[in-house]
C-alpha positions as CSV (number, residue, x, y, z in Angstrom):
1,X,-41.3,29.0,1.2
2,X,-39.2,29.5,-2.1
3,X,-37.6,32.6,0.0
4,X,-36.5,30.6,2.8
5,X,-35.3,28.1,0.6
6,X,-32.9,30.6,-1.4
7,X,-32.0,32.2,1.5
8,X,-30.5,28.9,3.0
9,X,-29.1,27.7,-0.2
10,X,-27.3,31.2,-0.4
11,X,-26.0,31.0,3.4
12,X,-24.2,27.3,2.2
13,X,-22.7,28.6,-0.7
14,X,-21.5,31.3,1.1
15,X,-20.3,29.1,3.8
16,X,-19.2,26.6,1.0
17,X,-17.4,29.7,-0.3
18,X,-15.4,31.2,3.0
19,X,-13.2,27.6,2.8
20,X,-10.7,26.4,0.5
21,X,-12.1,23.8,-1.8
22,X,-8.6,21.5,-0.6
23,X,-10.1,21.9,3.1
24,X,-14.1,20.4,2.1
25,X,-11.9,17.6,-0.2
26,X,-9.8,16.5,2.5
27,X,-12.5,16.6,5.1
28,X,-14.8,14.2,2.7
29,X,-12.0,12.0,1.9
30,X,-11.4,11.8,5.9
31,X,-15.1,11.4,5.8
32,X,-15.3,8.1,3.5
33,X,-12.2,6.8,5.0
34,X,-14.1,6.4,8.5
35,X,-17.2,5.6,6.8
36,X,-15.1,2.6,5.3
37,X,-13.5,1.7,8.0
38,X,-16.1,1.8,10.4
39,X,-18.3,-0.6,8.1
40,X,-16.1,-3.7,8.8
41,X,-13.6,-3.6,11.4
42,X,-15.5,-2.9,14.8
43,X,-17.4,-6.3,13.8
44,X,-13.9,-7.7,14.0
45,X,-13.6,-8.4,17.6
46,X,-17.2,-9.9,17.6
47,X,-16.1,-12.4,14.4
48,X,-12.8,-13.5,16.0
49,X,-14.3,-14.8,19.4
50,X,-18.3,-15.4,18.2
51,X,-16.8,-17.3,14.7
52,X,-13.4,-18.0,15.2
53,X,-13.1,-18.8,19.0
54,X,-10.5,-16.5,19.8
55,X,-10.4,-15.3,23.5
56,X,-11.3,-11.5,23.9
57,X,-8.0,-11.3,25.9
58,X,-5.8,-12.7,22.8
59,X,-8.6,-9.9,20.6
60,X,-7.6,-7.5,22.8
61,X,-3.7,-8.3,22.6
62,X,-4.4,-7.5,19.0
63,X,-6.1,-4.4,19.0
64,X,-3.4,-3.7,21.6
65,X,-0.9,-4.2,18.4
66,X,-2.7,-2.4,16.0
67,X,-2.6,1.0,17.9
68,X,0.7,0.7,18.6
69,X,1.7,-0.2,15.2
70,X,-1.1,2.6,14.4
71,X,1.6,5.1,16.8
72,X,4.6,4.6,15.0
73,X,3.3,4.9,11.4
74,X,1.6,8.0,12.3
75,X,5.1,9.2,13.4
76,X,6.7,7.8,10.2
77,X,3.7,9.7,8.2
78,X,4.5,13.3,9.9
79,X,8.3,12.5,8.4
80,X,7.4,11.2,5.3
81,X,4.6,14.0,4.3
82,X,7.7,16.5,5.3
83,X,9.7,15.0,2.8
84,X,7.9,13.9,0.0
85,X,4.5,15.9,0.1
86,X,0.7,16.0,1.3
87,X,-0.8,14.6,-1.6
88,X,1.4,11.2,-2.3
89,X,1.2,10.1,1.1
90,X,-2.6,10.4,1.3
91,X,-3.1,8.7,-2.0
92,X,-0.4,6.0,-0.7
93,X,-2.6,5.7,2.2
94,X,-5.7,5.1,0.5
95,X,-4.8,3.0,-2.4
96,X,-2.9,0.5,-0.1
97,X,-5.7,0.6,2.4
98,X,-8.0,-0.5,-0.8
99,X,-5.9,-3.3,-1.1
100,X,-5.4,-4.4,2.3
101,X,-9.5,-4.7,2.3
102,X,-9.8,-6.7,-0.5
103,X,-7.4,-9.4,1.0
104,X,-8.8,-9.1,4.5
105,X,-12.1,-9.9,2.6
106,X,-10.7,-12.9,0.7
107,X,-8.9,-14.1,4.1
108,X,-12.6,-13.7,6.0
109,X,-14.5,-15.2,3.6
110,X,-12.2,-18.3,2.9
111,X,-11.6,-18.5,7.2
112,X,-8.2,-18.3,6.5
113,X,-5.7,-18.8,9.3
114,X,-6.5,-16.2,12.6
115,X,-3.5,-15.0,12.7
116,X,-2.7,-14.1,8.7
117,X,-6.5,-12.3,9.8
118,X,-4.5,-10.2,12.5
119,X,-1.8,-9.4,10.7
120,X,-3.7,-7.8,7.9
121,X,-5.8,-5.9,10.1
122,X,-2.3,-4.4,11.6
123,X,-1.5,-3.7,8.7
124,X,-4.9,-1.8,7.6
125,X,-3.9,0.6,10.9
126,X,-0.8,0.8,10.0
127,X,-1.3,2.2,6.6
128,X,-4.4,3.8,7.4
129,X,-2.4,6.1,10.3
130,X,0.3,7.2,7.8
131,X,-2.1,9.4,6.0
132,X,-3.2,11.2,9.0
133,X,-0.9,13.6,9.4
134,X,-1.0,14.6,5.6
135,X,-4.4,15.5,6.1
136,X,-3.9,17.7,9.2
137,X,-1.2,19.5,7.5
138,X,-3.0,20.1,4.3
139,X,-5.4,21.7,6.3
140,X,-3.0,23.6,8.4
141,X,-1.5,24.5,5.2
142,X,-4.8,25.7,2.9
143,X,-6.5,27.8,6.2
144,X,-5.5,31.0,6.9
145,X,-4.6,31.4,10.6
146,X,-8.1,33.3,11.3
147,X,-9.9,30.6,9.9
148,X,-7.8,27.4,11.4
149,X,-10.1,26.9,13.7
150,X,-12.9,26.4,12.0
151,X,-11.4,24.2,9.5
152,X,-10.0,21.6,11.4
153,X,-13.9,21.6,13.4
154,X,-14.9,20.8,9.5
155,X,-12.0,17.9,8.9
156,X,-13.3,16.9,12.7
157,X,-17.1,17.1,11.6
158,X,-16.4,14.4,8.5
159,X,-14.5,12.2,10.3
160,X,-17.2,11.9,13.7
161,X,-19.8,12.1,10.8
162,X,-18.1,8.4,8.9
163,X,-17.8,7.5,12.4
164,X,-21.6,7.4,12.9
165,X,-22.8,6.6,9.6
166,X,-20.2,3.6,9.4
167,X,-21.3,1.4,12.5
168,X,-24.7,1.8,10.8
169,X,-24.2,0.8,7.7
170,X,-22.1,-2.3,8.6
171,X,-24.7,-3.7,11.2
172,X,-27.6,-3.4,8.6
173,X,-25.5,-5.1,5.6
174,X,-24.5,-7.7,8.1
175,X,-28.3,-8.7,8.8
176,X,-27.9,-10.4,5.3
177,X,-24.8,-10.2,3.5
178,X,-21.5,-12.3,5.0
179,X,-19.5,-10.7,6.9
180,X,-16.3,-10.9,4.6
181,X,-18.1,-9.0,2.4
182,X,-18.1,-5.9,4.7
183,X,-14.6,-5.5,3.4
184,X,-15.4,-5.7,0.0
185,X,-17.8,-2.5,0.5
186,X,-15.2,-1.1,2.5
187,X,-12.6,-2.0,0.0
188,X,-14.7,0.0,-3.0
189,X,-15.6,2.7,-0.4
190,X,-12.2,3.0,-0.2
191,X,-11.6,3.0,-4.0
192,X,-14.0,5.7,-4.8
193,X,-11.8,7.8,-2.2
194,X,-8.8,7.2,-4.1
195,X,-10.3,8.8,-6.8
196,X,-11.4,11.8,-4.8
197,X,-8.2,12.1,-3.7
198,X,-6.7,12.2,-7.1
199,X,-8.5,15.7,-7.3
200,X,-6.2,16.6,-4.3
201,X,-3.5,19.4,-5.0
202,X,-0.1,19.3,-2.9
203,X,-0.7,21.6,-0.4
204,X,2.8,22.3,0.9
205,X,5.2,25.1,-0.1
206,X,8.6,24.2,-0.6
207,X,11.1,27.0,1.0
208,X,14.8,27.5,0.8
């Protein structure tokens, strides 16, 4: 038994090992991002119509919105990660999404007008889709080309990984916790990945 255990504990570390410790960082911070996410905002349709009385067409109008907005940030991230680094624009990303949380939980739990609700949640896209393109490229730039691959299956692996866990976690804190309060755990989910991401090194390398 001991044997099989230190033979798998030495296959992780080697595994651990064969990737850049940048590619496992990014990949959890992508990791508690969706977790965070995922928490709170697919309840959001089900709050607006169920709580608030909003049509699902007029949700759906919204969500419409949000991806849109969601396309041309992600487009304004790919610039801006260019210009001014990796590593600002996926702490800039974070901390603001922290924020943005913390007053969609305040707005929620004090059933504050629908629409200042909607516009925070475009903004939460928004700010959330400017990072994403750091991320990828800070991955494209740690791997080496034989191991590209592969790394991007791990940044893939965190995120689908949040994505599960996060659904989860919201529907059983909603059974007895308000649901405002989703985005207060998302909001210090989202904090304890800014500091994480701190730990981040710039990734890119400047050329003349």
């Amino acid at each position: 038994m001991s044997n099989l255990f230190f033979a798998t504990q030495k296959k992780f570390v080697k595994i651990f090992n064969r990737f850049d410790r940048g590619i496992w960082l990014v990949s959890l911070v992508n990791l508690l991002l969706a977790v965070g996410f995922s928490i709170c905002i697919p309840f959001l349709a089900l709050y607006l119509h169920q709580n608030r009385g909003v049509s699902m067409a007029l949700v759906g109008i919204i969500i419409l919105v949000s991806g849109l907005s969601s396309a041309v940030f992600e487009l304004i991230g790919g610039e801006f990660c260019d210009r001014f680094g990796r590593r600002p624009l996926v702490l800039y990303s974070v901390i603001s999404r922290s924020f943005v949380y913390i007053v969609m939980a305040i707005l929620v739990s004090y059933t504050a007008p629908v629409w200042s609700i909607a516009m925070a949640f475009i903004a939460s896209q928004a700010i959330g889709s400017t990072g994403k393109p750091a991320t990828q490229a800070m991955i494209t730039d740690l791997a080496p080309p034989r191991l590209l691959t592969e790394s991007f299956g791990i940044l893939r692996i965190g995120i689908n990984v949040g994505w599960a866990a996060g659904p989860a976690i919201g529907g059983y804190l909603a059974a007895f916790m308000p649901y405002g309060m989703l985005f207060g755990v998302a909001a210090a989910i989202s904090i304890v990945t800014a500091v994480i991401a701190f730990y981040l090194k710039e990734s890119i390398v400047q050329r003349n």
